[in-house]
Each structure stands twice: as structure tokens, then as C-alpha cells.
C-alpha positions in Angstrom: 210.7 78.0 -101.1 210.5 81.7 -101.6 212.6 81.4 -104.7 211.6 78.4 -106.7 207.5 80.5 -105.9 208.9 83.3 -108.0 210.8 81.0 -110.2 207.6 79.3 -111.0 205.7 82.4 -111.5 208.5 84.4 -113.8 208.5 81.0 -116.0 204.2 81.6 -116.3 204.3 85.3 -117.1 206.8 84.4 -119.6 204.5 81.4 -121.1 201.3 83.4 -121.0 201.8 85.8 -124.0 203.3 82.9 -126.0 200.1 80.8 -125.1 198.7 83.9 -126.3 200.2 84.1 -129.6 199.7 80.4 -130.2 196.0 80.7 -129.6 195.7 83.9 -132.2 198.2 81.8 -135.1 195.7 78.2 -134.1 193.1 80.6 -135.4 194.7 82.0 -138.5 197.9 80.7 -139.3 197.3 76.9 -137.6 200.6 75.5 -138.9 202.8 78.3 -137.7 201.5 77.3 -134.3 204.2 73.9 -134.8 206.9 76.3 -133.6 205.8 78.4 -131.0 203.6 76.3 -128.7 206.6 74.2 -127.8 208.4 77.4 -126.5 205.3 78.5 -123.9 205.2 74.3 -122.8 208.6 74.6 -122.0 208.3 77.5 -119.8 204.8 76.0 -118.4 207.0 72.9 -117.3 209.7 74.8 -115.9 206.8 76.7 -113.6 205.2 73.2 -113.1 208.6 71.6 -112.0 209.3 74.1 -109.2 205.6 74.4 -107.8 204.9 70.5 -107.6 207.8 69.0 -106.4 209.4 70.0 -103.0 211.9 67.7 -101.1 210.5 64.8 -102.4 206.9 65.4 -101.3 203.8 66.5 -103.8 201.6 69.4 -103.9 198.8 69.0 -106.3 195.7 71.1 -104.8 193.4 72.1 -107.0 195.7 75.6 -108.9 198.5 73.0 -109.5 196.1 69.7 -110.9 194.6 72.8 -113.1 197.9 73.9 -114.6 198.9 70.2 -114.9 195.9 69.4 -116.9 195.7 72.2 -118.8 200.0 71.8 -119.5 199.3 68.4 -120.8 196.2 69.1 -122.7 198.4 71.7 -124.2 200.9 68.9 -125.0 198.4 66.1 -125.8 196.9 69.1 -128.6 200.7 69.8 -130.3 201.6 66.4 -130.7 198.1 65.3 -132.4 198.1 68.5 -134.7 201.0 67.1 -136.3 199.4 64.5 -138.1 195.6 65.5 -137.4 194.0 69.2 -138.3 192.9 69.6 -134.9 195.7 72.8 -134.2 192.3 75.5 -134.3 191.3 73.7 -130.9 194.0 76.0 -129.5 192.3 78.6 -129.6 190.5 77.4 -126.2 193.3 75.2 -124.7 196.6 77.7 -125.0 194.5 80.5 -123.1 193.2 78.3 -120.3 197.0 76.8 -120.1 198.3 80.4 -119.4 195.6 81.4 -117.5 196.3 77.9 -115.0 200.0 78.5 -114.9 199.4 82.1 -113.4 196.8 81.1 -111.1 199.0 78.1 -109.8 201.9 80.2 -109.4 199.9 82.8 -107.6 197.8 80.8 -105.6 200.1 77.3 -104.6 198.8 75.1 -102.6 200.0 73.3 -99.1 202.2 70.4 -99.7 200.8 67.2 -99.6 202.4 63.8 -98.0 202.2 61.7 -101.2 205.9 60.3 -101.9 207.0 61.0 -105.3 209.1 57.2 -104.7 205.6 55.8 -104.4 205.8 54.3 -108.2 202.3 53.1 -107.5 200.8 56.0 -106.7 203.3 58.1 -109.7 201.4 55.1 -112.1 198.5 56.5 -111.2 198.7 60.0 -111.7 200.5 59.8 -114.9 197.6 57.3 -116.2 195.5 60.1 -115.0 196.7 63.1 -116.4 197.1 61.3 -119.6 193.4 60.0 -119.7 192.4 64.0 -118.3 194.4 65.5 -121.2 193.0 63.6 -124.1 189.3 64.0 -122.4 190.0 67.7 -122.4 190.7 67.2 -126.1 187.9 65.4 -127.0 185.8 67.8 -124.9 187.2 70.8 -127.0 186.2 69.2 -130.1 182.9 68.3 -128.8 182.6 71.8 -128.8 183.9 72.6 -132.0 181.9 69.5 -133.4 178.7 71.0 -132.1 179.5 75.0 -133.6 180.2 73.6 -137.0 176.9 71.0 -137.2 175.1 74.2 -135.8 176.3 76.0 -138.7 175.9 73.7 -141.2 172.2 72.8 -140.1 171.2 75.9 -139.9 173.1 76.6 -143.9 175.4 79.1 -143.1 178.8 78.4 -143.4 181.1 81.7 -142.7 184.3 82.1 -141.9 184.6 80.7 -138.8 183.1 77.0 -139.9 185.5 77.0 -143.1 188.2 77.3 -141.1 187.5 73.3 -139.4 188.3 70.5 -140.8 184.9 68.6 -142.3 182.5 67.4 -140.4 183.4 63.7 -140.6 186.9 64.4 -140.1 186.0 66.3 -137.3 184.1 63.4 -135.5 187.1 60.8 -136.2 189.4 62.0 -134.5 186.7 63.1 -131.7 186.3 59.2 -131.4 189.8 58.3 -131.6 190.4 60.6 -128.5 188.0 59.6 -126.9 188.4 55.8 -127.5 192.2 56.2 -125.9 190.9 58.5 -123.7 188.5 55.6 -122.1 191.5 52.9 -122.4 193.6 55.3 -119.9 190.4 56.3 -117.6 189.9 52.3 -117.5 193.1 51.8 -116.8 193.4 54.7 -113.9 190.1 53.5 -112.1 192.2 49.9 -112.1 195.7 51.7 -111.1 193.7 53.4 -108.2 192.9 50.0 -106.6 196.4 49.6 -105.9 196.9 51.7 -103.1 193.4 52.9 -101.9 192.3 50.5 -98.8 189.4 51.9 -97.1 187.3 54.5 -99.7 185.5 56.2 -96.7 188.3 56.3 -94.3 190.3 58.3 -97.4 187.4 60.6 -98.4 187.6 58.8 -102.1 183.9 57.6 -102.2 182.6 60.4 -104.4 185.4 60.8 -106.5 185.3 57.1 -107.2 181.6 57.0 -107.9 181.9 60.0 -110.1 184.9 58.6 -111.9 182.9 55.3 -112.6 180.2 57.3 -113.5 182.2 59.2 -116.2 184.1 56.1 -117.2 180.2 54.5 -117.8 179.0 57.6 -120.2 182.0 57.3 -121.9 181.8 53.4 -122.5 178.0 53.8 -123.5 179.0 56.4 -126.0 181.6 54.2 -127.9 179.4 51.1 -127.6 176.7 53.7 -129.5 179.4 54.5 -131.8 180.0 51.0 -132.8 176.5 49.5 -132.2 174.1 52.1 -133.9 177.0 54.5 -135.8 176.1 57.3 -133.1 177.6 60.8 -133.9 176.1 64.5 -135.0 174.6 65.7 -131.4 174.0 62.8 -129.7 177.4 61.7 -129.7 178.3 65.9 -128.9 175.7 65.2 -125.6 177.6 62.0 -124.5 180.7 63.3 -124.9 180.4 66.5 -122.6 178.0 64.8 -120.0 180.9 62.7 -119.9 183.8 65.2 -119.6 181.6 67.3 -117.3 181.2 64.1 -114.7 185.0 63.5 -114.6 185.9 66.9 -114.1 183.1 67.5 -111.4 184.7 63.4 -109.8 187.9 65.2 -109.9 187.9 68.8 -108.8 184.5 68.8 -107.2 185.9 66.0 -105.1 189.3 67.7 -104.4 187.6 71.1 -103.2 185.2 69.2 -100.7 188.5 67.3 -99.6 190.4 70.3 -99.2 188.3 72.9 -98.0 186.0 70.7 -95.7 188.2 67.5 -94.6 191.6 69.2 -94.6 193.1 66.4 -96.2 195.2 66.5 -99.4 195.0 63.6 -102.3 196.3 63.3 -105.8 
């Protein structure tokens, strides 16, 4: 165990600085970006695959579902930049990714008893991670979204805003995330029912109501989208009140679970 620890945190130390790097070129030299972020994912999954997986059993506390999310946000972000101009978002992902992969490594957590042969339960946590990833994404570009209108309201446009894609480009493909990113939440909340039996007896009430809560903004904000052609700040509001609910369902839910109860869940 001793060995695949340091194994896992050699492979983040190594991925950092080229998280690093990728962050500066996402910033000035976005397409340059193509060839060197899948170098620091590689790494990132190499220190993923020997700190989640041992003998079979999980551990996913909160350092490793951190590194996971922010590893497949990472992925979610290279694969979309090659046909949308979305790469200058990495300026915020590839930092937090190598700042998660450290702290996982450093800080592992105990091993849970979830079977990795469970399919039902490995259903749900890919759904998951994928609904997580492209949230994060959309959550990023909320946040560019709401720079650039700032900017532009306010008739300044310096370096920083010319370097985004326009403004209605922007908001596309901040409702294209987030309308797959709500498919895959949908379909997690319905993945969950599989093998959760009793919600109090399993400590899963909050995160459930939370999740449903999240899953609810979300909705609303795509039924806005489609009903009234909602976007600008509004649809900025939605989208982070959103993201903000699923990560407080998620982590906020796995710390009380943790800390308080002891007990250990995906």
C-alpha cells in the first residue's frame, strides 16, 4: 500500500507543472494546449488508478472524488476544445486538477466496502462523474459568460475579453453542456434507485434532496432557455445556483458522512 501511495503521488508531482503549463498556453497559446494536456491526464490517471482501487474494494473520500472530478473535468474540457473554442476555460480547470491530484495523493482516504464487481453501483458512479464533469464545465463558463457580459456592459473590451470566444458563442455551448449535463444528472438520480433501499438507514437523505434540488434548477433553467429564450445573467444565476447545490448535495453530504457517521459512500 506504501508503494502504489508514493506511486500515486510521484505520478501528481509530475502532472502538476504540466497542468501548469497547459493553464498558462489555454491563456495564450489555446491550441498548443491539444498536445500537452493529454500528457498531465495521463499522469493524473496513473495517480488516480493506484489511489482508488485496492484489492478490489473503492476508496472515494472526499481528496479522491476531488481529483476524480477535477481529472474528468480536465478530460471532458480537452475533448470539447477540439471542435468548440472553449480551451481558455483551462485556465481554471488544469490548476484545480493538479492541485486535487496532490491533495489526494497526500491526504488518501480509508477504503470503503463498495465492490468495484457491483456493475450497478460502477453505472452509477460513471453516470455521475460524467454528469459532475460537464456541470464543472458549464460552471467555468458560467463564469467566463458573466466576466465577458460584465465587460461588454460596462464598454470595455481589453485584452482579457478579446481573448473569448463571442458572447453568443459563449452561451451555446454553455447550454449544450449543460443540456447533457442534465440528461446524465437525470439519469444518475434514476441509476441511484437501483441499489439504495432505505435513504435514512444509508445517511443518503440530504444528498438525495440536494441532488433533486440541483437536478430542479437545472431543469427550470433549460425550460427558461426554451420557453422565454433565457440567457445574459439570468441564465449565469441559474446555472451557478445550480452547480453550487450539486456540489454542496455531493461533498457537503460526503463530509457530514464521513466525519460525523463514519460511514463511507460513493
Amino acid at each position: 500500500m506504501l508503494a502504489a501511495r508514493m506511486t500515486a503521488l510521484t505520478a501528481s508531482l509530475l502532472a502538476a507543472p504540466l497542468y501548469g503549463l497547459s493553464a498558462f498556453l489555454a491563456w495564450s497559446r489555446p491550441r498548443w494546449t491539444l498536445g500537452v494536456v493529454p500528457l498531465a491526464l495521463l499522469l493524473h490517471f496513473a495517480a488516480l488508478a493506484f489511489g482508488l482501487v485496492h484489492q478490489g474494494s473503492l476508496r472515494i473520500g472526499v481528496t479522491e472524488a476531488a481529483s476524480l472530478f477535477a481529472w474528468q473535468s480536465a478530460v471532458l474540457l480537452w475533448l470539447f476544445a477540439l471542435r468548440e473554442p472553449i480551451a481558455v476555460n483551462g485556465t481554471a480547470i488544469y490548476p484545480l486538477a493538479a492541485l486535487f491530484a496532490i491533495w489526494a495523493a497526500l491526504a488518501p482516504s480509508p477504503v470503503s466496502q463498495v465492490r468495484v464487481e457491483q456493475w450497478q453501483v460502477s453505472l452509477h458512479v460513471l453516470l455521475s462523474l460524467l454528469s459532475a464533469g460537464l456541470l464543472t464545465l458549464a460552471a467555468v463558463q458560467s463564469v467566463a459568460l458573466a466576466i465577458q457580459d460584465r465587460l461588454l456592459h460596462r464598454h470595455r473590451v481589453p485584452t482579457a475579453s478579446s481573448r473569448l470566444p463571442p458572447l453568443q458563442t459563449m452561451e451555446r455551448v454553455l447550454f449544450q453542456l449543460i443540456a447533457v449535463g442534465f440528461v446524465l444528472l437525470s439519469l444518475t438520480l434514476l441509476s441511484g434507485l437501483w441499489f439504495v433501499h432505505d435513504w435514512l438507514a444509508q445517511h443518503l437523505a440530504h444528498k438525495t434532496i440536494l441532488s433533486v434540488a440541483a437536478w430542479a434548477l437545472f431543469g427550470v433553467l433549460l425550460w427558461g432557455r426554451w420557453r422565454h429564450g433565457w440567457r445574459g445573467r439570468t441564465a449565469i444565476r441559474w446555472a451557478l445556483s445550480g452547480y453550487a447545490t450539486l456540489v454542496l448535495a455531493y461533498f457537503g453530504s460526503k463530509l457530514i458522512l464521513e466525519q460525523i457517521f463514519g460511514k463511507h459512500w460513493v
